[in-house]
C-alpha positions in Angstrom: 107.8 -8.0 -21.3 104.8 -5.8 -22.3 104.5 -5.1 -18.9 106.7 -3.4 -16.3 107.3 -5.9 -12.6 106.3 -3.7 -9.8 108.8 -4.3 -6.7 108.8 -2.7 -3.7 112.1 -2.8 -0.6 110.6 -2.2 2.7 113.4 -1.6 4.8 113.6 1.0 8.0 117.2 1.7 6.7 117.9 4.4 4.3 121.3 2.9 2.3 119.1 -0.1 1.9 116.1 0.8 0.3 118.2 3.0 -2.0 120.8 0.9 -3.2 118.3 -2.1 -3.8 116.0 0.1 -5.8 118.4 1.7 -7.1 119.5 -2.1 -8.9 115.9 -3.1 -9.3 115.3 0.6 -11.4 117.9 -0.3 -13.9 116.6 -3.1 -14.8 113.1 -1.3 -16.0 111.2 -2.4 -13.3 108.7 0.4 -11.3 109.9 0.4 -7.6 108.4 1.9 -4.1 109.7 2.0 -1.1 108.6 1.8 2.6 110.5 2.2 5.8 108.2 0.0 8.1 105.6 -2.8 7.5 102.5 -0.6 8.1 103.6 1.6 5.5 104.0 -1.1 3.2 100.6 -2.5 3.6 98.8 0.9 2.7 100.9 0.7 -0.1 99.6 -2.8 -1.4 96.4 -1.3 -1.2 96.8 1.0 -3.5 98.9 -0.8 -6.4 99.5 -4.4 -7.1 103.5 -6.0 -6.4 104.5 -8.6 -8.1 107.9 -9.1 -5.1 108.1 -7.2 -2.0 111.6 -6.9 -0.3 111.4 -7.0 3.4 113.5 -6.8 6.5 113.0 -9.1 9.4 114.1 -6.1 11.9 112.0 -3.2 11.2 109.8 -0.8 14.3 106.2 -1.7 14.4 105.6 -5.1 12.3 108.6 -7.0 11.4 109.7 -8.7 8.6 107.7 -12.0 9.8 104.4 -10.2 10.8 104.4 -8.2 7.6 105.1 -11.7 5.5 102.0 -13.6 7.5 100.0 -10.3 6.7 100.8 -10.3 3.1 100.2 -14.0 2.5 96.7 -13.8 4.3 95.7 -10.6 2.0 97.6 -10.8 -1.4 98.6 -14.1 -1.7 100.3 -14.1 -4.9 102.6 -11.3 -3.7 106.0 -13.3 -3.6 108.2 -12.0 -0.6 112.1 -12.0 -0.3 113.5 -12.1 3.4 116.8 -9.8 3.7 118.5 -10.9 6.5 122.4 -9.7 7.9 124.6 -12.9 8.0 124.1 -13.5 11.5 120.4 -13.9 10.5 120.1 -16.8 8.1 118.4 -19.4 11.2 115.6 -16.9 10.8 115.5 -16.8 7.3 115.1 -20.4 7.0 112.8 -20.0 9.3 111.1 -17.4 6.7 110.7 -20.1 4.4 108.9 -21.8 6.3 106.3 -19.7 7.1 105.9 -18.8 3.3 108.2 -16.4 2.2 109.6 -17.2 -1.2 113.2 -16.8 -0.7 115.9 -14.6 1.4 118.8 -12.3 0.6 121.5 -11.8 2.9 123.2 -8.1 3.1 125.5 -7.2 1.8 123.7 -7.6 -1.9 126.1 -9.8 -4.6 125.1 -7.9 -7.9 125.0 -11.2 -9.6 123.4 -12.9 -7.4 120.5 -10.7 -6.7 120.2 -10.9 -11.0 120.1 -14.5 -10.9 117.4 -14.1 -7.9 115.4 -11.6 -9.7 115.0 -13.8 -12.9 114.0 -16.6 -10.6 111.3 -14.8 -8.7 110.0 -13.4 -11.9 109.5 -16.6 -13.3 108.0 -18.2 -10.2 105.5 -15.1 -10.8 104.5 -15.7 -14.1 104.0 -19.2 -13.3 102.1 -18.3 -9.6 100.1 -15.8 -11.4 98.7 -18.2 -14.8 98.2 -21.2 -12.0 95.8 -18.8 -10.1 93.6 -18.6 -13.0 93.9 -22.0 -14.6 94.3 -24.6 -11.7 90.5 -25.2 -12.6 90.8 -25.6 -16.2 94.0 -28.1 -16.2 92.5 -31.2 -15.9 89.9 -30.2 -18.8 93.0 -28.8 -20.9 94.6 -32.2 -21.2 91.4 -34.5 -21.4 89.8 -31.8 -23.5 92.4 -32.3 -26.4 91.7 -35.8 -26.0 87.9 -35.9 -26.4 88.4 -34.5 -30.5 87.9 -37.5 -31.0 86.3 -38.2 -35.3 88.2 -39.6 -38.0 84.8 -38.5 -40.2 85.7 -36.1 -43.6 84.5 -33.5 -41.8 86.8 -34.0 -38.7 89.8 -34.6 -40.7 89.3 -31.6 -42.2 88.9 -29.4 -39.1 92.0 -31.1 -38.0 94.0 -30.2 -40.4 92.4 -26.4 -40.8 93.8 -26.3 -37.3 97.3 -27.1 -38.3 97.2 -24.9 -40.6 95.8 -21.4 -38.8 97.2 -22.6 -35.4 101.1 -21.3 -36.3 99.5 -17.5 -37.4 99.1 -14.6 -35.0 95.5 -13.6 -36.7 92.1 -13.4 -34.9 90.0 -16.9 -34.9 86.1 -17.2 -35.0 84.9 -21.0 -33.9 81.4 -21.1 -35.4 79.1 -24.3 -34.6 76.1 -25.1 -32.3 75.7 -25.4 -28.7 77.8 -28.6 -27.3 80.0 -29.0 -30.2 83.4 -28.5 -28.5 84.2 -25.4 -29.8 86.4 -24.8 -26.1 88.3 -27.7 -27.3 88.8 -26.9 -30.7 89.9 -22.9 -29.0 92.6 -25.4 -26.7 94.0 -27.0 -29.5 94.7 -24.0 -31.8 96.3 -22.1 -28.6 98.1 -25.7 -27.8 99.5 -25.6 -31.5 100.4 -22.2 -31.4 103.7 -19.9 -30.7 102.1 -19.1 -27.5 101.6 -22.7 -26.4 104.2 -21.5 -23.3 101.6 -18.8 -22.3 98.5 -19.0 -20.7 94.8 -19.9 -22.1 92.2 -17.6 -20.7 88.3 -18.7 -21.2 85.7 -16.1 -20.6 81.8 -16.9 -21.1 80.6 -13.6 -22.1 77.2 -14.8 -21.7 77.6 -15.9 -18.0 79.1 -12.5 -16.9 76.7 -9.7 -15.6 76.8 -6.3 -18.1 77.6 -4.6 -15.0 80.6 -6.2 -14.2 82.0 -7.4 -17.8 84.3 -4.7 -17.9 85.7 -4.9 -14.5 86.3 -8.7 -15.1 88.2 -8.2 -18.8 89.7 -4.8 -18.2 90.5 -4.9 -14.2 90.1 -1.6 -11.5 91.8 0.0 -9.7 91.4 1.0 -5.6 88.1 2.9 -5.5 87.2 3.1 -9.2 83.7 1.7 -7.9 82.1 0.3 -4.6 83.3 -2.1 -3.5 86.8 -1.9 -5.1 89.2 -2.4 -2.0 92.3 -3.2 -3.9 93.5 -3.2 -7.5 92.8 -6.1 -9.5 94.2 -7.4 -12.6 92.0 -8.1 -15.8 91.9 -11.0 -17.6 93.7 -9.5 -20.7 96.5 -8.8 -18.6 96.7 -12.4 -17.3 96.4 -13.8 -20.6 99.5 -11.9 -21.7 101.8 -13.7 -24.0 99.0 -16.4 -24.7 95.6 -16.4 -25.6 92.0 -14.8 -24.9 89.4 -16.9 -25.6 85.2 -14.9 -25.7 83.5 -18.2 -25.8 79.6 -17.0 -27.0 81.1 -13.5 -28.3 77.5 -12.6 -29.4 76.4 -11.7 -25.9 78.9 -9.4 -25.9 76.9 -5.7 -25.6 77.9 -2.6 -28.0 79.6 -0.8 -26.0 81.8 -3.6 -25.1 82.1 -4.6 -28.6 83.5 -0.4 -28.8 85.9 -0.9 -26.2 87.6 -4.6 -27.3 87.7 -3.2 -30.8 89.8 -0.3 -29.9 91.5 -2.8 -27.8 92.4 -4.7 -31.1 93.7 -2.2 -32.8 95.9 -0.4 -30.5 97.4 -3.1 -28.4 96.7 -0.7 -24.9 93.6 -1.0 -22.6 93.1 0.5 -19.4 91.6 -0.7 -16.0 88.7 0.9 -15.1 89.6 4.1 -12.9 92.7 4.2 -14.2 94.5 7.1 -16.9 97.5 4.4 -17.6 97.8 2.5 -20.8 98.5 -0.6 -20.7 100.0 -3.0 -23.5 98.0 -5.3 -24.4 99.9 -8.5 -25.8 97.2 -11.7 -26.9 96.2 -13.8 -29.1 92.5 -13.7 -30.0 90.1 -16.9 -30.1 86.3 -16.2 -30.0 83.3 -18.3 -30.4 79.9 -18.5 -31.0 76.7 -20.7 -31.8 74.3 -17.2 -33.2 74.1 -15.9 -36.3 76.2 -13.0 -36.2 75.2 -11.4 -39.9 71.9 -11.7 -38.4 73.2 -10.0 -35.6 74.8 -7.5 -37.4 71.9 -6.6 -39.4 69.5 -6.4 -36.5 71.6 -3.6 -34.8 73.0 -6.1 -32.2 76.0 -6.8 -33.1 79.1 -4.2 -34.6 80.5 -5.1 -38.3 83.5 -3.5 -37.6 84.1 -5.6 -34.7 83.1 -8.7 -36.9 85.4 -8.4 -39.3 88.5 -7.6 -36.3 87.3 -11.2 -34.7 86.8 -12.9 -37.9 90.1 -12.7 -39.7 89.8 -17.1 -40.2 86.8 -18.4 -39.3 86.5 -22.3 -38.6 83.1 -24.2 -38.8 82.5 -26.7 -36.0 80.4 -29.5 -37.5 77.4 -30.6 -35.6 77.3 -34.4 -34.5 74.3 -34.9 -36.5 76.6 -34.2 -39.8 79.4 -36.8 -38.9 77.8 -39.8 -37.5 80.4 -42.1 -38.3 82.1 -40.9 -35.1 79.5 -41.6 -32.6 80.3 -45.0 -31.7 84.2 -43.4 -30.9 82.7 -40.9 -28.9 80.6 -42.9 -27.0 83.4 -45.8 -26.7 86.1 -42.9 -25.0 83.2 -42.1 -22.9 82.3 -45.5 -21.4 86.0 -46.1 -20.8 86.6 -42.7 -19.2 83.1 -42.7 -16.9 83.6 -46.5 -16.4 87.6 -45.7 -14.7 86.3 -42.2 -13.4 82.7 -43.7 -11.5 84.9 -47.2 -10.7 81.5 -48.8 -12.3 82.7 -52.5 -14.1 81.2 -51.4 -17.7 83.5 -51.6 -20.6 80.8 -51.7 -24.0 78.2 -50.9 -25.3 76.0 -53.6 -27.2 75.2 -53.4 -31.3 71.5 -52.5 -30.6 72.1 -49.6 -28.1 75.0 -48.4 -30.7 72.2 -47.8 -33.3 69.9 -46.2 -30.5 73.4 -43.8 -30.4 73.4 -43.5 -34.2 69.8 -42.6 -34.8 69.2 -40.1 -32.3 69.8 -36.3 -33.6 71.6 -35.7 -31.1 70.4 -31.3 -30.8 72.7 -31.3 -27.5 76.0 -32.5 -30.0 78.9 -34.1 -28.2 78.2 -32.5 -24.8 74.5 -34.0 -25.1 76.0 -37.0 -25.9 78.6 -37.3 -23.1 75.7 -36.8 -20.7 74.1 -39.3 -21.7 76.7 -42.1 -21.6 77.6 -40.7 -18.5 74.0 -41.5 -17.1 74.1 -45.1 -18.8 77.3 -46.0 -17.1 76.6 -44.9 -13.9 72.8 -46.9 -13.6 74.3 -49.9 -15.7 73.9 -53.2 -13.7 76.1 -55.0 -16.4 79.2 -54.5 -17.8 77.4 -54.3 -21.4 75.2 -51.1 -21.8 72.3 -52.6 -23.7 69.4 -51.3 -25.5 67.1 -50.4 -22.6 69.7 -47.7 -21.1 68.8 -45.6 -24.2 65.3 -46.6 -25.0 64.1 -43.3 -23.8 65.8 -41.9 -26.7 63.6 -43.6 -29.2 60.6 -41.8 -31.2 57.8 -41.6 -28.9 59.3 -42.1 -25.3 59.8 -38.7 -23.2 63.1 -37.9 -23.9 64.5 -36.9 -20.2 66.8 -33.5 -20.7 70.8 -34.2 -20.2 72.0 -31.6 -21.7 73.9 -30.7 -19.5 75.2 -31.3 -16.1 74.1 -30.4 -13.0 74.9 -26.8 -12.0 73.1 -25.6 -8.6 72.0 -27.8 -5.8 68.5 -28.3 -6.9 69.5 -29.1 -10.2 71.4 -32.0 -8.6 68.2 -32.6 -6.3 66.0 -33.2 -9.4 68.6 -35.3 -11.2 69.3 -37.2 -8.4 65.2 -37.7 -7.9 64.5 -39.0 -11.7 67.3 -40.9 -11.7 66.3 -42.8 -8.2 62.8 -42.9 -9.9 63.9 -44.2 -13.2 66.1 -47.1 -12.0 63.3 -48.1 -10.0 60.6 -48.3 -12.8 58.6 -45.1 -10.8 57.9 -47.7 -7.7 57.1 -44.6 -5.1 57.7 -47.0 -2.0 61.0 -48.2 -3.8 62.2 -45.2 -4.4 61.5 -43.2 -1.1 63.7 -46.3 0.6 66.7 -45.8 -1.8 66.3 -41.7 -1.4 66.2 -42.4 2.6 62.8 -40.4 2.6 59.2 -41.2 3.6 56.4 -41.5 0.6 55.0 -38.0 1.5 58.1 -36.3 1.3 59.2 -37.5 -2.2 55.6 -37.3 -3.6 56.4 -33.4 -2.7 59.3 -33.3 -4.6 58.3 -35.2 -7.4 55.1 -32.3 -7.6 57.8 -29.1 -6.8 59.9 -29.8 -9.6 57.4 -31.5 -12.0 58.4 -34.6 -12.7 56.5 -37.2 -15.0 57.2 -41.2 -15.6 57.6 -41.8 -19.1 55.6 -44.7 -18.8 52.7 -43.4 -16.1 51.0 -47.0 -16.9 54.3 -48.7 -15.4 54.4 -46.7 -12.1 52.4 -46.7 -9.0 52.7 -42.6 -8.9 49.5 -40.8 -7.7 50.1 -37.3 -7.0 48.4 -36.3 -3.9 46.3 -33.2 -4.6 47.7 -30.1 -4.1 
């Protein structure tokens, strides 16, 4: 491992912690040791454990007080029960209560291997879950939605097969709602370290100000606010791969401090003097120009060319349009099973709506707006009129993207309401369970317009 395990045996007797430490030592691990549960905890919050040792019958807090304390504050600190063999009703009773296994004195050398190799794997397992529970479900439908059999598809997919097997720096290249995420997820999926984790960072959604804390980590009281170590996300994407999707937000100095990452293999949290080994592959992305970039003073060459060792082009939906009526086919079927809506097509004259359109917003764009059509539909074929506001000359209503904050989902919610019922106010404010007042004030606070004004009954009041 790149990376030493951090144990610690707390234990108010002396023979114990030392003979236990003095097994876990020798197998390269960094060991502390505490003779009551209070000392323990200060402990913790100074330096991250990956197993903690602990005796049921210790002064102060016992072994079950100190387990209910650790699993409140550092919940992915696993926690071993010892216990004499008169005690193993009340290490059952550990288990219960969340401790991750018990070992009964005196200590079988084998044994407590076998144990050791266990926990350690239930760690690495504990400790990639934290991160990714959130991204699972997208990890296995995202693979899915590359969905093209266009020239340009097929050769993307095979440029994957071949990069995919190589330990070199990747640089996805293509606009905004493309799927360069899922082409990221397929190279790591193809890759040796497929067993490892896959770690996405947005550069552009993370503040300057805390960038480095979030990639590097901290230590206790490197800043305000730091109350306890944390881990950075290179060190959780150990042994599998970092991916900087929109690396062109990344600032200089940052740019400085990855670079040297790159080319030493060591980092360091912030506050701390330790290296650390740094062990990842590298997957970035972006939708800028980054020579542009480069030659406005934005954006380090150096760093360019560490990032950009293969560079794959993601083509934008407008360039393979072959593949739209695919797309939009997975979509219906997956919106249709995931909204329980009875729609299962889409009809030859709304297809060439589908075909036509440009499409800026790429796949994402169009996943949106399928999305929207499957959900309003009234029939189970989606016909022309669920995209006609996609034609040349009709207000094209933004779906870019989903909604991301409360009012976002207000407005959507509104226009939608609105839409479905042709901008009839009175209509409207019955489905919404509001008064005409109250959504004529809405409708004003966020701006919204009919895309056929002569259609609709809407008269603004005056402000």
């Amino acid at each position: 491992m790149s990376r030493k395990h951090r144990f610690m045996v707390v234990d108010d007797e002396l023979i114990v912690r030392e003979s236990l430490s003095a097994w876990l030592e020798q197998e390269g691990s960094v060991v502390s040791k505490a003779e009551s549960g209070e000392e323990a905890l200060k402990l913790m919050e100074q330096n991250f454990y990956d197993v903690l040792f602990v005796d049921i019958k210790m002064p102060g807090i016992g072994g079950f007080g100190l387990l209910q304390k650790v699993k409140e504050l550092f919940p992915t600190t696993l926690v071993v029960i010892i216990t004499a063999y008169g005690t193993v009703d009340h290490a059952v009773e550990a288990l219960r209560l969340g401790a991750n296994d018990f070992l009964v004195k005196p200590f079988d050398p084998e044994g407590l291997g076998l144990l050791v190799a266990k926990l350690l794997e239930h760690r690495r397992l504990v400790e990639e879950t934290q991160y990714l529970r959130t991204e699972v479900t997208r990890y296995r439908g995202g693979l899915d939605e590359i969905i093209g059999s266009s020239p340009a598809m097929v050769e993307l997919f095979e440029t994957i097969r071949e990069v995919a097997g190589s330990e070199s720096s990747i640089l996805i290249l293509g606009e905004t709602g493309t799927g360069k995420e899922l082409i990221a997820r397929a190279i790591h999926a193809n890759s040796k370290r497929m067993g490892g984790p896959f770690v996405p960072i947005n550069c552009g959604a993370i503040p300057e100000s805390l960038i480095e804390s979030e990639i590097f980590g901290y230590e206790k009281g490197s800043f305000t606010g730091a109350v306890r170590p944390k881990r950075g996300l290179i060190e959780v994407a150990e042994d599998g791969s970092l991916f900087l999707d929109e690396v062109g937000e990344i600032t200089p100095k940052m740019q400085v401090d990855l670079l040297r990452v790159l080319q030493d293999k060591r980092f360091y949290r912030v506050g701390s003097v330790e290296p650390l080994r740094a062990d990842f592959r590298l997957i970035s992305a972006t939708h800028q120009d980054l020579h542009k970039k480069i030659a406005d003073g934005s954006f380090r060459q150096d760093f360019f060319y560490r990032i950009n060792v293969i560079s794959l082009r993601v083509p934008p939906l407008r360039e393979r349009r072959e593949d739209i009526p695919i797309l939009a086919k997975h979509f219906v079927k997956r919106f249709a099973m995931e909204t329980n809506r009875n729609v299962d097509s889409i009809d030859e004259s709304a297809m060439k709506i589908l075909v036509d359109y440009p499409w800026p917003g790429n796949v994402r764009e169009l996943e949106n707006v399928v999305e929207r059509a499957v959900v309003t539909s009234r029939k189970r074929i989606i016909t022309a009129d669920a995209f006609a506001y996609l034609m040349p000359g009709v207000p094209c209503v933004p779906v870019t993207a989903a909604p991301r904050s409360l009012q976002d989902a207000e407005v959507a919610h509104i226009r939608s309401v609105l839409e479905e019922s042709d901008w009839n106010i009175s209509r409207a404010a019955k489905v919404l369970g509001v008064d005409r007042t109250t959504l004529h004030k809405k409708i004003r606070k966020h701006d919204l317009q009919p895309a056929n004004p002569k259609n609709s009954d809407m008269t603004v009041p005056a402000k």
